[in-house]
N, C-alpha and C positions, 0 to 999 in steps of 0.2 A: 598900136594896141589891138590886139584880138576880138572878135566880136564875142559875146555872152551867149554860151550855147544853152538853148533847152533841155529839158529834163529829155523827149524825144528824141533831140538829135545827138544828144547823149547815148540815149542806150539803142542809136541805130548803130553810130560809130564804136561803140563796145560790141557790139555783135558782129560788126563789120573786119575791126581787130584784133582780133582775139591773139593770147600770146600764142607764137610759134608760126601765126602769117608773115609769109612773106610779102616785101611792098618793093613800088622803085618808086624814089625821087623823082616828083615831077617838076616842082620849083618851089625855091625856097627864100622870103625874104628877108631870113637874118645876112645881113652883108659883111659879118665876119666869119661866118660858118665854110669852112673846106669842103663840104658836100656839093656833090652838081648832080643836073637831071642826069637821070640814069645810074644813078647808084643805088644799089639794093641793100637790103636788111631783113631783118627777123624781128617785128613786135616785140615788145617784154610787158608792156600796159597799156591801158589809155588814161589818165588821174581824172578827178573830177570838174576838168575846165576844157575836158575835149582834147589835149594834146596826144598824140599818139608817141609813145617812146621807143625808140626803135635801137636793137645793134645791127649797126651798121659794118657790111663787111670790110669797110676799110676800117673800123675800130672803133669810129665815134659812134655816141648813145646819144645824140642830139636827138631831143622829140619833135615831132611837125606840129605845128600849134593851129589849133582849131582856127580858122578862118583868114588865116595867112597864109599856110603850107600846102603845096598839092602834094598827095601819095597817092597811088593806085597799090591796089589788092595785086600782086600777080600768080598767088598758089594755082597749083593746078584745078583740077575736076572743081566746078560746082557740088555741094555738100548738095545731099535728099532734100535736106529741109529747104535751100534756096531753090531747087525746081520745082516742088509742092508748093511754094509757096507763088512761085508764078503761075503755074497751074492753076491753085485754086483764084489768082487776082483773074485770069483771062475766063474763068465758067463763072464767073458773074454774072459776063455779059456786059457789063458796064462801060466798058472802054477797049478802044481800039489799044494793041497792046502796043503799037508803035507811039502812040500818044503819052511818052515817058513822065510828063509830069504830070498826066491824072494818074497813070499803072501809080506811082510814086503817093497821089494821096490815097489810093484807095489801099496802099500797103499798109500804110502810115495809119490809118484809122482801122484797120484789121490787125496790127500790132504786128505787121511784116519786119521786120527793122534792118533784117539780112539784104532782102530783096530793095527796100529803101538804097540801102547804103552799094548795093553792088549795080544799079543803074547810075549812082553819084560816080561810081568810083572805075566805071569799065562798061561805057554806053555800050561798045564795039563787040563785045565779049556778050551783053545781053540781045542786042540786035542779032546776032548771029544767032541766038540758041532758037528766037522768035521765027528766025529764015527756018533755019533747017535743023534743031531740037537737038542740036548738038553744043558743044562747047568749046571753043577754040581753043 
C-alpha cells in the first residue's frame, strides 16, 4: 500500500510532471507490470493520490504510484523558473547549496515545488548546474 501524500508533496510532484514530460523507469514494485528500469514515457497526469500516469513508449499507461515507484524527469533544458528559483534559494545565504536537504526545505517553505521535486528526482543533474551553471 502507498504512503499518503501531502497537499505539498502533491503540488511539488504536479509541478514536477507536468503533461508532456518525459520520464525513465527507475523501479517498479508492481510484480506483474511488463515495464523495466529504463523505459521511457510521456506524463498524461498526476490524480489526487500522487501517482504519476505515464504513456509509456512501449504502449502501456501504467501510472508510478507515489511512494512505491521511482521515475526520474529526463526532458531536456531546465525551465527559467527552476534556475530562478535556485538562484533565488542560494542569495539567501542560508545554506550551502550542496546541502540538498536544507536547499529542499528552504524551497519547500518559499513555495519552490519545481526546484523541491527536481533535486528528488535528478541530484546529478542539479549538482552539476551547482559545479558549473550548466545543465547536463
Amino acid at each position: 500500500m502507498s504512503n499518503p501524500i501531502t497537499k505539498t508533496a502533491l503540488e511539488a510532484r504536479r509541478a514536477i510532471y507536468k503533461k508532456g514530460i518525459r520520464v525513465e523507469l527507475i523501479a517498479m514494485t508492481d510484480p506483474y507490470a511488463k515495464l523495466k528500469p529504463g523505459d521511457l514515457g510521456t506524463v498524461d497526469f498526476v490524480d489526487d493520490t500522487g501517482t504519476v500516469f505515464i504513456d509509456w513508449d512501449c504502449g502501456s499507461s501504467l501510472g508510478a504510484v507515489y511512494g512505491e515507484d521511482e521515475i526520474r524527469r529526463i526532458s531536456g533544458k531546465a525551465s527559467e523558473t527552476l534556475i530562478g528559483q535556485i538562484l533565488e534559494v542560494r542569495a539567501t545565504g542560508k545554506t550551502n547549496m550542496f546541502d540538498t536537504n536544507n536547499v529542499q526545505r528552504i524551497a519547500f517553505d518559499s513555495g519552490y515545488y519545481e526546484l523541491v521535486g527536481f533535486i528528488e528526482t535528478d541530484r546529478r543533474a542539479y549538482a552539476s548546474f551547482i559545479m558549473t551553471g550548466e545543465m547536463p
